[in-house]
C-alpha positions as CSV (number, residue, x, y, z in Angstrom):
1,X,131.2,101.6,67.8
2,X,128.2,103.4,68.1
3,X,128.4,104.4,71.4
4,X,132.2,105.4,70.7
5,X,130.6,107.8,68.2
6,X,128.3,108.9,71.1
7,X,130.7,109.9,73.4
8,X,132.9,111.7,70.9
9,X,129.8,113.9,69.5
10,X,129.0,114.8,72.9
11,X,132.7,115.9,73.4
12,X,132.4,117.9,70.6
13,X,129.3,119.8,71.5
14,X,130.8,120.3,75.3
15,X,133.6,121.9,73.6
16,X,131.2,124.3,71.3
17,X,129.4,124.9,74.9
18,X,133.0,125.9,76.3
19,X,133.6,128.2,73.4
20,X,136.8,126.4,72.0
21,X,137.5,125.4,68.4
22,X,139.6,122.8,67.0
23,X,142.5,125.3,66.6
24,X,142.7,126.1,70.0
25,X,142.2,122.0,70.9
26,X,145.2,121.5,68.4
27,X,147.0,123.8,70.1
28,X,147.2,122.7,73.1
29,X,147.9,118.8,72.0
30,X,150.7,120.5,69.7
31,X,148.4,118.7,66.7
32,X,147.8,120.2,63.1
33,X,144.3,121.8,63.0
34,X,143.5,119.2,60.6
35,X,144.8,116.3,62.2
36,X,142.2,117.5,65.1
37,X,139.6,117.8,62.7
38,X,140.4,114.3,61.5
39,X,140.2,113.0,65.2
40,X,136.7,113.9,65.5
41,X,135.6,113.3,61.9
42,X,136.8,109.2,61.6
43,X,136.3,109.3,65.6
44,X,139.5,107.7,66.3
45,X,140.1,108.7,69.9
46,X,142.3,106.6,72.4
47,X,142.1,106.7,75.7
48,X,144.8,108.8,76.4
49,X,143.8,111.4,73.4
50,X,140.4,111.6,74.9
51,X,141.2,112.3,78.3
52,X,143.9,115.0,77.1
53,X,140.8,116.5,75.2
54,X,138.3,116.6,78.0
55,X,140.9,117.9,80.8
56,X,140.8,121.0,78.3
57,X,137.8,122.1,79.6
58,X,137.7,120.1,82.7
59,X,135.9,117.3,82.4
60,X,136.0,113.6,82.8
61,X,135.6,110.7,80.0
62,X,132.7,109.4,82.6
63,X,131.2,112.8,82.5
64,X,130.6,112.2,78.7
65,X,129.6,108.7,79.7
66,X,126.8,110.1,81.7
67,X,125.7,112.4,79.1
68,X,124.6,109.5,77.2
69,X,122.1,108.6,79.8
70,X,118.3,107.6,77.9
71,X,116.8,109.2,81.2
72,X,115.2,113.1,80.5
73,X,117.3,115.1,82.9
74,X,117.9,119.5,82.6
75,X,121.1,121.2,82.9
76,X,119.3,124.6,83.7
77,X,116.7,126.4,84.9
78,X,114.6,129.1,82.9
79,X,115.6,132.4,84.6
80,X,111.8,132.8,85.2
81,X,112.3,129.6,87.7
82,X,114.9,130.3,89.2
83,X,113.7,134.1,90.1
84,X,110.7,131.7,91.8
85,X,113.0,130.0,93.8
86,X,114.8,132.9,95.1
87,X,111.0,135.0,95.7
88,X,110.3,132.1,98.1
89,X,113.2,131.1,101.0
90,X,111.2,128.1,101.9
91,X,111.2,126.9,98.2
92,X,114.7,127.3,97.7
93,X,115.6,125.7,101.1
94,X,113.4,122.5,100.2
95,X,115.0,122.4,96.7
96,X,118.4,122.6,98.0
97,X,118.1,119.5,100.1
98,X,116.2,118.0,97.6
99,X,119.0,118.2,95.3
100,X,121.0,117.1,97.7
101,X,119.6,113.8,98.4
102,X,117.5,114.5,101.7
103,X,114.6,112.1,102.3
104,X,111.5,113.8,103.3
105,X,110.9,112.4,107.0
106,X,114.9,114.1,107.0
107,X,113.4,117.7,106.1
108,X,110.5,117.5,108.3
109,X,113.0,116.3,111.5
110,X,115.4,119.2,110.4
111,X,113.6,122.0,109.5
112,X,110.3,123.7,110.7
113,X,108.1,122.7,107.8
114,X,104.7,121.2,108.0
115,X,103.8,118.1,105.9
116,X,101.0,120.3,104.0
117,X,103.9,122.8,103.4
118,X,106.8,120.2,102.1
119,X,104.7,118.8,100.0
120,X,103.4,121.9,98.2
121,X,106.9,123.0,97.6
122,X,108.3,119.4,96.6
123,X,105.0,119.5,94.0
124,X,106.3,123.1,92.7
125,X,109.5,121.3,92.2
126,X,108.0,118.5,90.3
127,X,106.3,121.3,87.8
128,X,109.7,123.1,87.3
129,X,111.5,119.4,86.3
130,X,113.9,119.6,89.3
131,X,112.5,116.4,90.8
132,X,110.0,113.8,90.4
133,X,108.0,113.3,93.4
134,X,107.1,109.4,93.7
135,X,104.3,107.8,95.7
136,X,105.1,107.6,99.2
137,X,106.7,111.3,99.2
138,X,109.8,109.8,97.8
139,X,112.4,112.4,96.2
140,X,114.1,111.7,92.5
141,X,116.0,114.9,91.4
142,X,115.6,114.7,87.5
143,X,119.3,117.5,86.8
144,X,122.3,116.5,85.1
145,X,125.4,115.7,86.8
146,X,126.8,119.0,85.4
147,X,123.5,120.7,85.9
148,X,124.5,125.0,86.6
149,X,122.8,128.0,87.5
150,X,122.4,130.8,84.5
151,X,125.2,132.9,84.8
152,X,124.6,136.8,86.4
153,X,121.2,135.1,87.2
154,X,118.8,135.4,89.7
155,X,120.6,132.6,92.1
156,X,124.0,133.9,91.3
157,X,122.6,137.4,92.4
158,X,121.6,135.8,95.5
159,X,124.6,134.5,96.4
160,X,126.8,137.9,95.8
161,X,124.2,139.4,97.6
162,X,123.1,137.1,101.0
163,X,125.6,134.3,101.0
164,X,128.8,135.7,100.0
165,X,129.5,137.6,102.7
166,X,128.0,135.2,105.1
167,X,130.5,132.7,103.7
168,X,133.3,134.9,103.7
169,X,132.9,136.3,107.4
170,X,135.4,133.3,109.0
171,X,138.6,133.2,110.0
172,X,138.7,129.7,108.3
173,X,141.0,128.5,111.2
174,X,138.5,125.8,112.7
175,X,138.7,122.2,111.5
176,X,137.4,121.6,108.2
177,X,138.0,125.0,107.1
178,X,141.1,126.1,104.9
179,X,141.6,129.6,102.9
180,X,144.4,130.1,100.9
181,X,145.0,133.6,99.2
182,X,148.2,133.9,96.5
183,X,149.2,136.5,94.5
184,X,151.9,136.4,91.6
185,X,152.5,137.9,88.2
186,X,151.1,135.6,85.4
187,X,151.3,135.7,81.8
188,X,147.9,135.1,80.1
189,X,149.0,131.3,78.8
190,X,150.1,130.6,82.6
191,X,146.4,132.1,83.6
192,X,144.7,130.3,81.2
193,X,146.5,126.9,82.8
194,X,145.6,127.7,85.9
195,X,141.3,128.2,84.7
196,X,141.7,124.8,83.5
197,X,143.2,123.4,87.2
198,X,140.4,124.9,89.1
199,X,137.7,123.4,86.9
200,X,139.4,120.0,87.2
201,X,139.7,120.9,91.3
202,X,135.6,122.0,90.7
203,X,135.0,119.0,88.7
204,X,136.5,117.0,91.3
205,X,134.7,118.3,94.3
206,X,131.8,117.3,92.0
207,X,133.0,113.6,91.9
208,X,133.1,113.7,95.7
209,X,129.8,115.1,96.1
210,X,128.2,112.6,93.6
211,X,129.9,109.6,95.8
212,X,129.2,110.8,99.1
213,X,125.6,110.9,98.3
214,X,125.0,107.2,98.8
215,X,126.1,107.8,102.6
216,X,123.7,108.6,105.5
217,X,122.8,112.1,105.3
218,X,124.0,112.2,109.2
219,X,127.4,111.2,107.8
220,X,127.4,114.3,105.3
221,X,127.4,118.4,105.8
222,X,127.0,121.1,104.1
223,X,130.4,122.2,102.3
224,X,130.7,125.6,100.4
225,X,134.8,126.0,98.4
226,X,134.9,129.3,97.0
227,X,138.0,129.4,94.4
228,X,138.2,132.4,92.1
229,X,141.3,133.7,90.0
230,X,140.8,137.3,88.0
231,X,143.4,139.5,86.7
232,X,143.7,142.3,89.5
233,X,145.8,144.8,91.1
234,X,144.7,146.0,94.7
235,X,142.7,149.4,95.0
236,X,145.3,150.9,96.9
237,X,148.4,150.0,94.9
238,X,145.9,150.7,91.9
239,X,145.5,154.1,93.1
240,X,149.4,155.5,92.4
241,X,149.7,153.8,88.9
242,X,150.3,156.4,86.5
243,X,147.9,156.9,84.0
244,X,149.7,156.5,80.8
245,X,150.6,152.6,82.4
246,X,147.2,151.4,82.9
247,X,147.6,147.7,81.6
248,X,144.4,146.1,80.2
249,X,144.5,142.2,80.1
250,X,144.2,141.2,76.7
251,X,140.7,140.6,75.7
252,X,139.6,142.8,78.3
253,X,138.8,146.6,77.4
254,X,139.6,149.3,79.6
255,X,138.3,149.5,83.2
256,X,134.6,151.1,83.3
């Protein structure tokens, strides 16, 4: 029971962190407000209710589960870290395979880093609480399974600024690549539907990533998916709207 209470408090607080309330969670189950508020207050979750309840804001019951975990771990950098990692592309390089499960002998093989070198950088990571670094040069990344960059932050900046484009220039027509571009005319409930897909598609590429990393890091590579969804009208159709029918998405103000 206890642990039953566990798992729905941390449900509750994802949700808080998502920014929905039990109006909108009723909502979408077609509930009373107060029968949701009842849910959470005697905990009486089934399976079934649960899962319904996390898929709001893509997540998995496990997900919760892991939450639970005794184990210190951070979801997030302070921006003052993360601004480190990007001042230094040998520190960020070392702290991406870190995360990613390299071994050290792997870094050294791959990349031209010295021993002296690896080791200062895996001992900065050790001060920010990325990883632990264990005797024999051993690697433990200490982040959550759900662990994000800020948003707007220095990493994100980063990306928009060096990998983006570097990502983006591809004609994604090579195995293992795949781009698909649609383009329709939503309503905002249909858009909102489609937000939560893509962070169940995001939480599943997650899943894949967590399993894989038990395999041989010869037997893994490096996979970047890129899925965005906006309300947007191309520049050059944009161009010939008449003023007096600008449309503004609602909760959006006008365009700057």
């Amino acid at each position: 029971m206890a642990q039953t209470a566990a798992i729905v408090d941390a449900l509750k607080a994802a949700l808080k962190a998502h920014g929905l309330t039990y109006q909108q969670v009723a909502r979408e189950l077609e509930l009373s407000e107060a029968s949701v508020k009842r849910l959470f207050a005697e905990r009486q979750f089934s399976l079934k209710r649960l899962d319904q309840v996390c898929a709001l804001i893509g997540l998995e019951i496990t997900d919760l589960v892991r939450q639970l975990e005794p184990e210190i771990r951070i979801d997030q950098l302070k921006l003052t870290q993360e601004q480190e990692l990007v001042s230094d592309m040998a520190l960020l390089l070392v702290a991406f395979c870190a995360l990613n499960r390299w071994r050290f002998h792997e870094m050294l093989d791959t990349y031209a880093l010295s021993d002296h070198a690896l080791i200062s950088h895996l001992t900065r990571l050790d001060r920010m609480g990325l990883i632990e670094l264990l005797p024999g040069n051993r690697i433990k990344p200490l982040v959550t399974y759900d662990f994000q960059w800020h948003k707007n932050g220095p990493i994100q900046r980063f990306f928009e600024s060096q990998v983006q484009g570097d990502f983006l220039e591809c004609r994604f027509d090579r195995p293992g690549e795949l781009r698909l571009f649609v383009n329709g005319m939503l309503s905002p409930r249909s858009n909102e539907v489609m937000h939560q897909k893509l962070r169940r598609l995001a939480l599943d590429f997650r899943h894949c990533h967590q399993e894989d990393l038990a395999l041989p890091l010869e037997q893994r590579f490096g996979i970047s998916m890129i899925v965005a969804v906006r309300p947007w009208e191309i520049a050059v159709f944009r161009r010939f709207r008449r003023a007096e029918k600008a449309k503004v998405y609602p909760g959006q103000g006008p365009p700057a």
